[in-house]
Structures are given as C-alpha cells and as structure tokens.
DSSP file (Angstrom, degrees, kcal/mol; ACC not computed):
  #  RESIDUE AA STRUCTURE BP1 BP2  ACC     N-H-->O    O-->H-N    N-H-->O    O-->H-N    TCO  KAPPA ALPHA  PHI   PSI    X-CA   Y-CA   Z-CA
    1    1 A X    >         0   0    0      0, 0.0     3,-0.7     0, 0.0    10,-0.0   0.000 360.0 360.0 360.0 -11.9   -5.4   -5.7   15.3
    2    2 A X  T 3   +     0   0    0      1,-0.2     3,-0.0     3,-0.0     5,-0.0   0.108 360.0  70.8-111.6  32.6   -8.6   -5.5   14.1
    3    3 A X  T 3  S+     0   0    0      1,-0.0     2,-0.7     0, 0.0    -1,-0.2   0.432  80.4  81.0-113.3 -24.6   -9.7   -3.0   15.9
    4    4 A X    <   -     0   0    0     -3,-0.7    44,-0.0     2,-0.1    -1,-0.0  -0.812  59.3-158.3 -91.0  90.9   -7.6   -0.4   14.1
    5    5 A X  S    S+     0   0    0     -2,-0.7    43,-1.7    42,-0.1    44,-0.3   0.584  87.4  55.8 -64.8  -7.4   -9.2    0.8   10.8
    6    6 A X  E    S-A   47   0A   0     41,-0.2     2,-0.4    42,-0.1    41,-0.2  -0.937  72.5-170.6-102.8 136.4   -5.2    2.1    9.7
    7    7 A X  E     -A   46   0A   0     39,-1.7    39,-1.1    -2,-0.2     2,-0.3  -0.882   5.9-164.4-103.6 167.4   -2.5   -0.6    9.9
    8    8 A X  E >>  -A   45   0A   0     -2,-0.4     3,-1.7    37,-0.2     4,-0.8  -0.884  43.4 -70.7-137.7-161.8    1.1    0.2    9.6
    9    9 A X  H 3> S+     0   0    0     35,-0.5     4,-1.4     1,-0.3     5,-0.2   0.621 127.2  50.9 -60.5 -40.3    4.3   -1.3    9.1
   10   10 A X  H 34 S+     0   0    0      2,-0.2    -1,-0.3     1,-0.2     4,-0.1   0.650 114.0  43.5 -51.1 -29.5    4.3   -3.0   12.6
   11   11 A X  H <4 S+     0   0    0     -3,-1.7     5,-0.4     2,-0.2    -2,-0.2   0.447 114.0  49.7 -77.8 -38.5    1.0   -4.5   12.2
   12   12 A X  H >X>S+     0   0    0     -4,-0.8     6,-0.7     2,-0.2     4,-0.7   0.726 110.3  54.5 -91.6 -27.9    1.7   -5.6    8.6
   13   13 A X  H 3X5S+     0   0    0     -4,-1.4     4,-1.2    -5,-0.3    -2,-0.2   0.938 114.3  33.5 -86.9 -24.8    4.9   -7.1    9.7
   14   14 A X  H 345S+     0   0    0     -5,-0.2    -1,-0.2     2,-0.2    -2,-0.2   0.168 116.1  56.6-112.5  37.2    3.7   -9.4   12.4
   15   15 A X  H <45S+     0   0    0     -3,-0.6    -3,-0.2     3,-0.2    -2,-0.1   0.392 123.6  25.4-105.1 -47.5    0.5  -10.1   10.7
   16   16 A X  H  <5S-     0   0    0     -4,-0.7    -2,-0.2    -5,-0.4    -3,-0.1   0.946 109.5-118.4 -65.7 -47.7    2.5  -11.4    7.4
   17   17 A X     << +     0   0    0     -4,-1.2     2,-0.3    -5,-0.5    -3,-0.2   0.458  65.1 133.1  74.7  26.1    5.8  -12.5    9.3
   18   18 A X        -     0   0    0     -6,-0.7    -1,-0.3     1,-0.1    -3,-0.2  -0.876  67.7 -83.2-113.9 154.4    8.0  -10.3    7.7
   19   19 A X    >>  -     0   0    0     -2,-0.3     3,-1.0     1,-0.1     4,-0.7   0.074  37.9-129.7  -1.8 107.8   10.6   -8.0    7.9
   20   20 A X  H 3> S+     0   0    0      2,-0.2     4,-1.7     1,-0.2    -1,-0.1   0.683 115.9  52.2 -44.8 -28.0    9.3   -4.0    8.8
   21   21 A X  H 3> S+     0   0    0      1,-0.2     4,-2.3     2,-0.2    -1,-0.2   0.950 109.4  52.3 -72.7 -42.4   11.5   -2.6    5.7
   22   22 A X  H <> S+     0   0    0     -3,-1.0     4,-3.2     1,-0.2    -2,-0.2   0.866 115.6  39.8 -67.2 -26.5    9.5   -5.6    3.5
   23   23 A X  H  X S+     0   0    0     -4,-0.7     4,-2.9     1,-0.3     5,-0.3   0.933 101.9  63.0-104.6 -33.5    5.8   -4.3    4.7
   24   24 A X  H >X S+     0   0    0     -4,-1.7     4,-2.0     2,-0.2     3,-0.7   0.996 112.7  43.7 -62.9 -42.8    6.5   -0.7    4.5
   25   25 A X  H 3X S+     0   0    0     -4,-2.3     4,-1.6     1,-0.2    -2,-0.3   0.972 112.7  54.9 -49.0 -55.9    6.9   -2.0    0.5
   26   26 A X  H 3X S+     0   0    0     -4,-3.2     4,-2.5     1,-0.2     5,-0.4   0.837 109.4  36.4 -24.6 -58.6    4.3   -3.6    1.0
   27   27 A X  H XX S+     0   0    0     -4,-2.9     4,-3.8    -3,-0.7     3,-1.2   0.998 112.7  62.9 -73.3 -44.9    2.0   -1.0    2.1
   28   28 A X  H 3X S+     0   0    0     -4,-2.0     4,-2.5    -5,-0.3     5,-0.4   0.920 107.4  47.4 -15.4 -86.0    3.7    1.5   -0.4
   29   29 A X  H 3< S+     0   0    0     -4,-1.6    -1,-0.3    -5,-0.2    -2,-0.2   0.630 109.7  46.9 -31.5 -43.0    2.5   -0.7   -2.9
   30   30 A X  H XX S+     0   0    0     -4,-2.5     4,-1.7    -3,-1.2     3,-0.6   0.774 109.1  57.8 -58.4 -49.4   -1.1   -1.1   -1.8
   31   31 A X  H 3X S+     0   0    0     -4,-3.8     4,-0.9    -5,-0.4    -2,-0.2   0.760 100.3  53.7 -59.8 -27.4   -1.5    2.5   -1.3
   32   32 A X  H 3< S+     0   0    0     -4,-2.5    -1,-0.2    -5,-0.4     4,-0.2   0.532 108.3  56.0-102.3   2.1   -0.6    3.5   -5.0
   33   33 A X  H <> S+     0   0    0     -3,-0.6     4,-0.8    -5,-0.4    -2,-0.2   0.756 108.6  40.6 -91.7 -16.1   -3.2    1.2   -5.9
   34   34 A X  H  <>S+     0   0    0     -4,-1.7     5,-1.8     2,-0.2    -2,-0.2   0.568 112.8  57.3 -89.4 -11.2   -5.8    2.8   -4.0
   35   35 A X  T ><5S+     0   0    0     -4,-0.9     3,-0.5     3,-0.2    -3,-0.1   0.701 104.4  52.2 -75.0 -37.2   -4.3    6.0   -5.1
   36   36 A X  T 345S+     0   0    0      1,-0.2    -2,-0.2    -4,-0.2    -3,-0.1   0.869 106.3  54.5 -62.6 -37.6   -4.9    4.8   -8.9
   37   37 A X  T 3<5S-     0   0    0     -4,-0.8    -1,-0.2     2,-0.1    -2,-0.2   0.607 129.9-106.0 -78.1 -15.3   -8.5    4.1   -8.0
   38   38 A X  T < 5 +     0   0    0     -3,-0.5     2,-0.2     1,-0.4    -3,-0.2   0.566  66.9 150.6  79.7  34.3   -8.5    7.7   -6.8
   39   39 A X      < -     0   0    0     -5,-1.8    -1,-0.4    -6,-0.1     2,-0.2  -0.612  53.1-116.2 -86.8 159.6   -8.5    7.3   -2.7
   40   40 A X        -     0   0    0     -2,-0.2     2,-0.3    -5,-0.0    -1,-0.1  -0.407  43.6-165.6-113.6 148.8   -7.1    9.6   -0.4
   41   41 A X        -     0   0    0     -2,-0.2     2,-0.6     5,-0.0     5,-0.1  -0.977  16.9-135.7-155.0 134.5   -4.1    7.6    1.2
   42   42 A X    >   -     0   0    0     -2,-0.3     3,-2.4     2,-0.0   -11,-0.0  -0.831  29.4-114.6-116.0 130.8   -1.9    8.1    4.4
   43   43 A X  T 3  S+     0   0    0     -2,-0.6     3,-0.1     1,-0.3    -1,-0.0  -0.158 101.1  14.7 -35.8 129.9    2.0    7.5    4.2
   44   44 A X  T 3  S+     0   0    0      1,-0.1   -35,-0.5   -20,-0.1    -1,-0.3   0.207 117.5  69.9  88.4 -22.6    2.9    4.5    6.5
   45   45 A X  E <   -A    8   0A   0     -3,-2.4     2,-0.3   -37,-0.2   -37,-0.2  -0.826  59.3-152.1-131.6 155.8   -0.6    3.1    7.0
   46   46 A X  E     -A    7   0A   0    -39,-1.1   -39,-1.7    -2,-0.3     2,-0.3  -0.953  35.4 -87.0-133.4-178.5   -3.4    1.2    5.1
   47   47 A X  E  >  -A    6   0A   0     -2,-0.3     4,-1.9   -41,-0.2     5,-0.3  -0.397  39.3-145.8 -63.4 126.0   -6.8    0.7    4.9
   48   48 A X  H  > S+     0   0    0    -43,-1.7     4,-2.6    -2,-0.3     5,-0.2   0.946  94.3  43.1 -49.7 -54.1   -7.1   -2.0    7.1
   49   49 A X  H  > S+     0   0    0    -44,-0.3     4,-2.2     2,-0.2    -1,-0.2   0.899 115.3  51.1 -67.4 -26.7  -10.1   -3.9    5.2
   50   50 A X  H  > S+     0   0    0      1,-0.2     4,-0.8     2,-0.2     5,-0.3   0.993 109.5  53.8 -67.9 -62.6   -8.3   -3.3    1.7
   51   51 A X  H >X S+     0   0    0     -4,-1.9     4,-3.1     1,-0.2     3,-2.4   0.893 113.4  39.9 -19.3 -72.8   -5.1   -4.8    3.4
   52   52 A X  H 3X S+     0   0    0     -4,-2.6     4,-3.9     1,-0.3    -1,-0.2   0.917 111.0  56.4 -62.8 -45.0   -7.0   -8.0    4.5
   53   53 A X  H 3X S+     0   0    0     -4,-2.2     4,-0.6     1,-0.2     5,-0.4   0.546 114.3  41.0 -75.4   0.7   -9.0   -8.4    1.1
   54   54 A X  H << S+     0   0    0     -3,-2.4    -1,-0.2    -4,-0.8    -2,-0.2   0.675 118.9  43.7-114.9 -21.0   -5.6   -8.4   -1.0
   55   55 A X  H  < S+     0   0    0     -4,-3.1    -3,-0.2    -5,-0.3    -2,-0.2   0.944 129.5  26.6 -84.0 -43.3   -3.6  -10.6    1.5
   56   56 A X  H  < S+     0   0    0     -4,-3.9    -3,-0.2    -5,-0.4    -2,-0.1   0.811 130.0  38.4 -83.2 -12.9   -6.4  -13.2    2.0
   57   57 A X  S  < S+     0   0    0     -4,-0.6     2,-0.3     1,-0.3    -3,-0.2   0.931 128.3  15.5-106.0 -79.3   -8.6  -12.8   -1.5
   58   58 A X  S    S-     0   0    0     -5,-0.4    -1,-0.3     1,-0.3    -2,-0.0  -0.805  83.6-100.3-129.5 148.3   -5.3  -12.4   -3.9
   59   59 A X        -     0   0    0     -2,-0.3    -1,-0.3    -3,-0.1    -2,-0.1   0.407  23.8-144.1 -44.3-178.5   -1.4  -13.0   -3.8
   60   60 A X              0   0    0     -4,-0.0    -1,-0.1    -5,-0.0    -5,-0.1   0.395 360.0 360.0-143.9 -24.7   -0.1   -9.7   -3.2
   61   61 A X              0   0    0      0, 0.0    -2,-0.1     0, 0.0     0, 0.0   0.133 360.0 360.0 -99.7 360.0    3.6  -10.8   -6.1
C-alpha cells in the first residue's frame, strides 16, 4: 500500500479495519478538508500521506 500515492475505499478499509461504506466517509471527509485548504481532490481516493498523517498524528472523530 504504500506504494500508491491515491488510496481508496479498499485500501482505507483494510488499512483501518472497517467497513468500505465507513471509509468511503471517511475519505469524503478528509477530502473536504483538503478542499477547505484549497487542494484539488479526486472522488473516491486520498492523498495517501495526508491519509496517514490524520490517522496516525490525530483521531480522525
């Protein structure tokens, strides 16, 4: 996985251990913060390092 600079919902669900419906919120969610910061953002995926720096540096609820 860490080879892939996009993750998506498949990636985010068996990195986290949840449910694909929960990580597409998930990514939803990440993405309209990186959209607030004014990054360019693709439907289904995130940034892979942003992804990593919010699950391992701060709670994500």
């Amino acid at each position: 996985m860490a080879e892939k600079n996009f993750l998506n919902a498949a990636d985010v669900s068996e990195y986290m251990g949840i449910s694909v419906p929960m990580a597409y919120k998930i990514i939803r969610r990440l993405n309209d913060e990186l959209k607030s910061q004014g990054f360019i953002t693709v439907s289904g995926k995130v940034n892979r390092h942003y992804f990593e720096q919010k699950v391992n540096g701060f709670a994500l609820v």
